[in-house]
C-alpha positions in Angstrom: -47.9 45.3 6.6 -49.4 42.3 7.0 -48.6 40.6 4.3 -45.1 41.7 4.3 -45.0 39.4 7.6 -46.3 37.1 5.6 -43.5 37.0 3.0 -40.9 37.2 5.2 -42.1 33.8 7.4 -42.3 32.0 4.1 -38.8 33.1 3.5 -37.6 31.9 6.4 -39.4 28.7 6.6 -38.2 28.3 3.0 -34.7 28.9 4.1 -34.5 26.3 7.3 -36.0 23.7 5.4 -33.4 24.2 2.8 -30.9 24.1 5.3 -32.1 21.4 7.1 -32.4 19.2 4.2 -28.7 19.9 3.3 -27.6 18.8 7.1 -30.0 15.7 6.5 -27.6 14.9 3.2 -24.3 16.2 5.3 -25.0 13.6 8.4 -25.4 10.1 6.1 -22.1 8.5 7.2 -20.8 6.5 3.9 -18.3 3.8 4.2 -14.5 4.6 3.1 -14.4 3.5 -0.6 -17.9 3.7 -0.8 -19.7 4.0 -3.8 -22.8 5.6 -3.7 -25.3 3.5 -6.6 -27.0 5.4 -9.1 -30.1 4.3 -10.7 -28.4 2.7 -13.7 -25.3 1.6 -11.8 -26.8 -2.1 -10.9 -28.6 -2.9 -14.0 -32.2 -1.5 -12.2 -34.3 1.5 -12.3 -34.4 2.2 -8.2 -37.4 4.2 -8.8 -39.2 1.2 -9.0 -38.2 0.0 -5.7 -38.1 1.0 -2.2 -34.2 1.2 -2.0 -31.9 0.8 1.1 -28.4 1.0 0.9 -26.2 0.6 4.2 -22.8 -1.4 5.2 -22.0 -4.5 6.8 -21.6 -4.2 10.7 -19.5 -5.8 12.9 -20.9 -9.0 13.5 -23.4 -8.8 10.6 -23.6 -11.9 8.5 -25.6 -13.0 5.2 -28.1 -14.7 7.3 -29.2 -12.1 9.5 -28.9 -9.0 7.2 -31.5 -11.4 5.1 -33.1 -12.1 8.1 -34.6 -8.6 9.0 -36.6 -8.5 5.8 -38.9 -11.5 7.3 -38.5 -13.7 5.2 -38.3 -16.6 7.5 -34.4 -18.9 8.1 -36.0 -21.8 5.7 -35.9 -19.0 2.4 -32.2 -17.7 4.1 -31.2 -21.5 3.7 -32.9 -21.9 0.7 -30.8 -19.0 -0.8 -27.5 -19.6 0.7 -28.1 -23.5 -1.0 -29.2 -21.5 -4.5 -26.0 -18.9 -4.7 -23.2 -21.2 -3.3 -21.7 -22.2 -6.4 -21.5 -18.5 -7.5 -21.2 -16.5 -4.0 -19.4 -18.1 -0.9 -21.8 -16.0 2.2 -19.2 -16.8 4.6 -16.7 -13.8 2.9 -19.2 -11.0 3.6 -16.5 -8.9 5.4 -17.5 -5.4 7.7 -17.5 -1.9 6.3 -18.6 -3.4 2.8 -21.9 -1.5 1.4 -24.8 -3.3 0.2 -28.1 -2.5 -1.1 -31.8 -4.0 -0.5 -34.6 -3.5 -3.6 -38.4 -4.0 -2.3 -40.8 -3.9 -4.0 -43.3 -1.0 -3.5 -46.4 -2.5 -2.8 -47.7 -3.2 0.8 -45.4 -6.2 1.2 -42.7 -4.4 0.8 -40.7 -8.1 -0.2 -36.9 -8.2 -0.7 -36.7 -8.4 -4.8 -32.7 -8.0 -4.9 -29.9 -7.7 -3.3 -26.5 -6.3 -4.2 -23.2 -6.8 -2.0 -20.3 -4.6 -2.9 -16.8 -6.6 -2.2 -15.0 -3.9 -3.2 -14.9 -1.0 -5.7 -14.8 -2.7 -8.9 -17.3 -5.8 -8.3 -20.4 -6.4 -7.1 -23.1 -9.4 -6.4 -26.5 -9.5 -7.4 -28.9 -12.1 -5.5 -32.0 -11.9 -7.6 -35.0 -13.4 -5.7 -37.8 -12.3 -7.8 -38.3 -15.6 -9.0 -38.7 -19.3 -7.7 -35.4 -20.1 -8.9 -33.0 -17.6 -6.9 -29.7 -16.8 -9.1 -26.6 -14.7 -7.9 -24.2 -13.2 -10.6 -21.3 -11.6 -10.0 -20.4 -8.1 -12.5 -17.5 -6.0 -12.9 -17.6 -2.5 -13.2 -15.4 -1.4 -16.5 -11.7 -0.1 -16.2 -10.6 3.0 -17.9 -6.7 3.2 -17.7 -5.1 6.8 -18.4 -1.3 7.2 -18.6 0.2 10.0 -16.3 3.6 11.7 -16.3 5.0 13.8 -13.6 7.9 15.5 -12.4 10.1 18.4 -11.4 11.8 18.4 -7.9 11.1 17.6 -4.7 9.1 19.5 -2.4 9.0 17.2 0.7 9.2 13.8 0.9 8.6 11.5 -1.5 5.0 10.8 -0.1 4.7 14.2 -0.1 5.4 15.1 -3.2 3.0 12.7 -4.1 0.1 13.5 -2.6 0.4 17.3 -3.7 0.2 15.3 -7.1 -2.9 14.0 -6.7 -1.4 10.2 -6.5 -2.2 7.5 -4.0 0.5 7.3 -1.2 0.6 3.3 -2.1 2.6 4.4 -5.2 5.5 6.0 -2.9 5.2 2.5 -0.8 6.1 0.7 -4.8 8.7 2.8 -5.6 10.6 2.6 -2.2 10.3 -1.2 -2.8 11.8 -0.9 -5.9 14.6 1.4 -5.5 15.6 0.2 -1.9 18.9 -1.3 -3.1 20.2 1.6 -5.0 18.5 4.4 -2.9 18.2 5.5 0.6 14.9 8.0 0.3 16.0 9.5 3.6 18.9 10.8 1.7 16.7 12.4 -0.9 16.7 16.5 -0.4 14.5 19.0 -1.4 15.3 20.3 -5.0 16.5 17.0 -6.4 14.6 16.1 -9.5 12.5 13.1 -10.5 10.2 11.8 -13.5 7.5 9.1 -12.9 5.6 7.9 -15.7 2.3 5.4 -14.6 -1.2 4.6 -15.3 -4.0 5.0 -13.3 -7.2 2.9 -12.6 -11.0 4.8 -13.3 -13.8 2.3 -12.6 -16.7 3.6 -14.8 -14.2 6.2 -16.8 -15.2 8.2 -13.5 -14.0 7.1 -10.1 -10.5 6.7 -9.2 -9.0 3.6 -8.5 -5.4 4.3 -7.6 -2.1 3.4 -9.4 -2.2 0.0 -12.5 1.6 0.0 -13.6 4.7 1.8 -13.2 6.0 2.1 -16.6 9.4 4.2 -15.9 10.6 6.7 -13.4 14.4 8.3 -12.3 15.1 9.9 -9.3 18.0 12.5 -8.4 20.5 11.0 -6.3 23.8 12.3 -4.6 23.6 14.5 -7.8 23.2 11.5 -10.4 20.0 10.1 -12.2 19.0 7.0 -11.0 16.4 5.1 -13.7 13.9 2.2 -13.2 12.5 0.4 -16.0 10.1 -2.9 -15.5 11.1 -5.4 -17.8 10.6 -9.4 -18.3 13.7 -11.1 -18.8 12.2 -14.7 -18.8 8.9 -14.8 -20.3 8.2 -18.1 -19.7 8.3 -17.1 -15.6 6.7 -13.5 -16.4 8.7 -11.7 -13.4 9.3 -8.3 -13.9 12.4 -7.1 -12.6 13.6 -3.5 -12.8 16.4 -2.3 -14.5 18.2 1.0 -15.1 18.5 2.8 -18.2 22.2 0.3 -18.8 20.2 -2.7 -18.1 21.9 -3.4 -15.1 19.6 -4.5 -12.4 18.6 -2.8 -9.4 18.7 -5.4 -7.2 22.0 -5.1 -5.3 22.9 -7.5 -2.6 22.2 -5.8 0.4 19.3 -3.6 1.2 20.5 -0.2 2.2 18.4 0.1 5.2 16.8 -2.7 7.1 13.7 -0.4 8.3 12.0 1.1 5.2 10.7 4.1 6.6 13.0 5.7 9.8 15.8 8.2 11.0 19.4 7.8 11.1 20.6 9.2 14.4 23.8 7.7 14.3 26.9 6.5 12.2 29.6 4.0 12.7 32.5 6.0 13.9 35.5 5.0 16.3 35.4 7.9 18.7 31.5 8.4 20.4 30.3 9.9 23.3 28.1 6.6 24.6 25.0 8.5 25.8 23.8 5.6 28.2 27.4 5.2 29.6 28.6 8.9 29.4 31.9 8.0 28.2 33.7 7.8 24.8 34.2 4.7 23.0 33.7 3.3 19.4 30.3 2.9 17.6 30.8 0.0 15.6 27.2 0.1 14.1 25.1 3.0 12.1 21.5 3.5 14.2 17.9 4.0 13.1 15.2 5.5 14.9 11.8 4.2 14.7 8.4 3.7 16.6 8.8 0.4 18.7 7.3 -2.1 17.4 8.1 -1.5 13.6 9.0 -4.2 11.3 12.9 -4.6 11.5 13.7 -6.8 7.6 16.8 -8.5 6.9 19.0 -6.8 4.2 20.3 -10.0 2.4 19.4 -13.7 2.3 21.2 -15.6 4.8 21.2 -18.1 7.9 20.2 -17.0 11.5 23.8 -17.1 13.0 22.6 -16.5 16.2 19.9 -14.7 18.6 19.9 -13.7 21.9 20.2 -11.0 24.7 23.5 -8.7 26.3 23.2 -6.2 28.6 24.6 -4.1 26.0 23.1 -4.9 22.9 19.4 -6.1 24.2 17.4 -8.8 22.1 19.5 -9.0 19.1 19.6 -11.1 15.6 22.6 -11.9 13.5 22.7 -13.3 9.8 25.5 -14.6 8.0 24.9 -14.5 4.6 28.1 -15.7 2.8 31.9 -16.6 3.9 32.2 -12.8 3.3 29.2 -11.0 4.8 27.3 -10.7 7.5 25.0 -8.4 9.8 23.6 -7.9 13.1 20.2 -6.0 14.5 20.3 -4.9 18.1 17.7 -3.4 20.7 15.0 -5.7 19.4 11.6 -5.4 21.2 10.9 -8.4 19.9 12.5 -11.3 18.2 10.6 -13.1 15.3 13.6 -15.9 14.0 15.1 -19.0 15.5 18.9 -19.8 15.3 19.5 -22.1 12.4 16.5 -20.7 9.9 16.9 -19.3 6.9 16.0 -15.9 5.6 14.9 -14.1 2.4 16.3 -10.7 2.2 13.1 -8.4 3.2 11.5 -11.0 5.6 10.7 -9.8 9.0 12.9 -10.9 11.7 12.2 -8.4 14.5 10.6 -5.8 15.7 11.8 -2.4 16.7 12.5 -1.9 20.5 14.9 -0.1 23.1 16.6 -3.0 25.0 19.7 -3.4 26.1 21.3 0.3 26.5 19.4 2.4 24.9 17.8 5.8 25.2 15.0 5.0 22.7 13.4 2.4 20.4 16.0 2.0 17.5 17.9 -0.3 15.7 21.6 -0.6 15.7 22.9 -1.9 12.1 26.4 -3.5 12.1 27.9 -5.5 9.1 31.0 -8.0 9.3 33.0 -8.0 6.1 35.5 -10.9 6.3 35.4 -11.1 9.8 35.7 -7.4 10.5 33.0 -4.9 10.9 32.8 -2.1 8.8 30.7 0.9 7.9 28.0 -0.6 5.7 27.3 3.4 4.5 30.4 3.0 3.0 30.8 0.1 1.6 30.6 -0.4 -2.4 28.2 -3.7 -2.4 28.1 -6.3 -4.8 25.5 -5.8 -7.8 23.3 -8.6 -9.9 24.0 -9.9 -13.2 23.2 -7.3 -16.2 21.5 -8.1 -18.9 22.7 -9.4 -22.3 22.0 -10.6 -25.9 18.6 -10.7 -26.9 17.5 -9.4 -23.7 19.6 -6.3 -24.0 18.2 -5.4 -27.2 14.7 -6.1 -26.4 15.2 -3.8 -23.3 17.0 -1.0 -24.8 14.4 -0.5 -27.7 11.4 -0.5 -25.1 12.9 2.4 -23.1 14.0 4.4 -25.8 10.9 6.2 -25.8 10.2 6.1 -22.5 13.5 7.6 -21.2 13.0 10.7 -23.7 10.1 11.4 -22.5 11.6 11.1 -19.0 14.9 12.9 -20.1 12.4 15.7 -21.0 11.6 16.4 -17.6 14.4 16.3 -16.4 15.8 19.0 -18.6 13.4 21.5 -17.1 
């Protein structure tokens, strides 16, 4: 009987230091985007130091994080002066990891250390001997082409992420489709192809999206393509074209908030929900957080800015002698009267001034002097493509699109 106690103690001493070994592993915070060095990872056997690998605090700088290994503020100088012509110590930014190598004996003396920018590079301060060197290394690239498709699910982030794809990705493609499609518009069961390639630093460890090489998206039951391509090699801008070569680049933007609600149209005949009458809504309204960015849809001049009891803190841009728009119930105003604008720039912010029951902005847009609904409005396109350029384009997509138009069969 005894020993049967015996046994079963062991067990159980056996099984809590097991488990409290894992929660040891479990509780060691790691920085986002960390990656965690293995012994070959740096160029060093770490059995053959004491290792310590942590990330930069707030307020952490070269100098003291070299500081706590006593080696004195003449051998911090004496390194910053060795390494600034490779490593500027002033960019050492929080929430970066770095590791310490010491050497095992009693000293226990700072031999190396490594600071980890980002993913893909590190720096190696090598202080083993009486010269001090710093070298910078790159992790290798592996890039793997991807293809996806079928139909929405959910948003397009959504749909996404259920993908296994960085959310940046759906940030790209709004970007790039924002003057031919209004993703809010998107429903679920329309199709869509995307062919990319993806980043793996050390053929293992993901590094999100490298390229978009083609994608189409089903909208208001057509197929709407996107293909990079560089018209003007000497410039190297890559522009996006459909599967016609005409660009997507319309004139206008079709939303001037990238990511929001409509909650209301232009019509003649609404029932004011401040004023509690009827009356005409001469403008199409988006809801969104206060404070979110609200862009310009089309280059242009600051016509004017100001405040109304009706309309709040507004902006309006003329951008031709036929066009122009207006954004009303700013929060806050970021232009001047007179300045110009690039079509995307920020020129306010969203807000619920004026009369308004929440933070949104009201869109209007003057054609000819007369304002219209933009929804409606068939706007003017960029130039297509011709000659030389045409041909170039149209035997790069070939494959592309069939392997596209293959999806979208399904």
């Amino acid at each position: 009987m005894k020993q049967v106690v015996i046994v079963i103690v062991a067990l159980v001493t056996m099984l809590s230091c097991t488990k409290s070994e894992d929660k040891l592993e479990e509780d060691q915070p790691l920085a986002k985007g960390r990656i965690v060095a293995k012994n070959s990872d740096f160029g060093f056997n770490f059995s053959d130091f004491n290792v310590l690998q942590d990330t930069v605090q707030k307020g952490d700088t070269f100098g003291t994080i070299i500081n706590k290994q006593n080696i004195g503020d003449r051998k911090v100088y004496q390194i910053v002066q060795s390494v600034k012509d490779t490593f500027d110590v002033r960019i050492i930014k929080p929430n970066r990891a770095y590791t310490l190598l010491r050497s095992k004996d009693k000293k226990n003396k700072l031999q190396l250390f490594v600071y980890q920018p980002d993913a893909l590079s590190y720096y190696i301060f090598d202080l083993r001997d009486s010269i001090i060197v710093a070298h910078k290394k790159t992790r290798p690239i592996t890039l793997r082409r991807r293809t996806i498709g079928g139909v929405l699910k959910g948003s397009l982030s959504e749909t996404l992420e259920n993908a296994g794809v960085e959310a940046a990705l759906a940030n790209r493609i709004t970007k790039i489709y924002s003057w031919s499609i209004d993703f809010f518009k998107l429903k679920k069961g329309d199709r869509y192809g995307i062919t990319f390639t993806e980043k793996f630093i050390n053929d293992s460890i993901y590094d999100g999206v490298d390229n978009l090489e083609a994608s189409f998206f089903e909208y208001k039951g057509k197929l709407v393509y996107a293909f990079p391509f560089v018209a003007n090699p000497t410039t190297g801008k890559v522009e996006y074209y459909d599967e016609e070569g005409k660009t997507l680049r319309n004139f206008f933007l079709k939303t001037p908030i990238k990511f929001s609600r409509l909650t209301s149209r232009f019509t003649m005949n609404r029932f004011h929900p401040v004023q509690k009458r009827w009356k005409a809504h001469k403008g199409t309204d988006y809801a969104a957080p206060t404070g979110t960015p609200i862009t310009t849809t089309a280059s242009g001049v600051v016509e004017k800015t100001g405040y109304t009891a009706g309309n709040g803190n507004y902006v309006k841009v003329k951008h031709n002698g036929t066009y122009s728009t207006q954004y009303l119930h700013m929060s806050k105003i970021l232009v001047r009267q007179g300045q110009h604008v690039n079509q995307g720039d920020v020129i306010g912010r969203v807000g619920s001034t004026g009369l308004a029951t929440g933070p949104h902005v009201c869109y209007r847009f003057w054609k000819n002097g007369k304002q219209v609904d933009a929804l409606k409005l068939n706007l003017p396109n960029g130039e297509p493509m011709n000659g030389n350029n045409k041909v170039r384009f149209m035997q790069k997509i070939a494959p592309l699109k069939l392997e596209l138009d293959s999806i979208a069969d399904l």
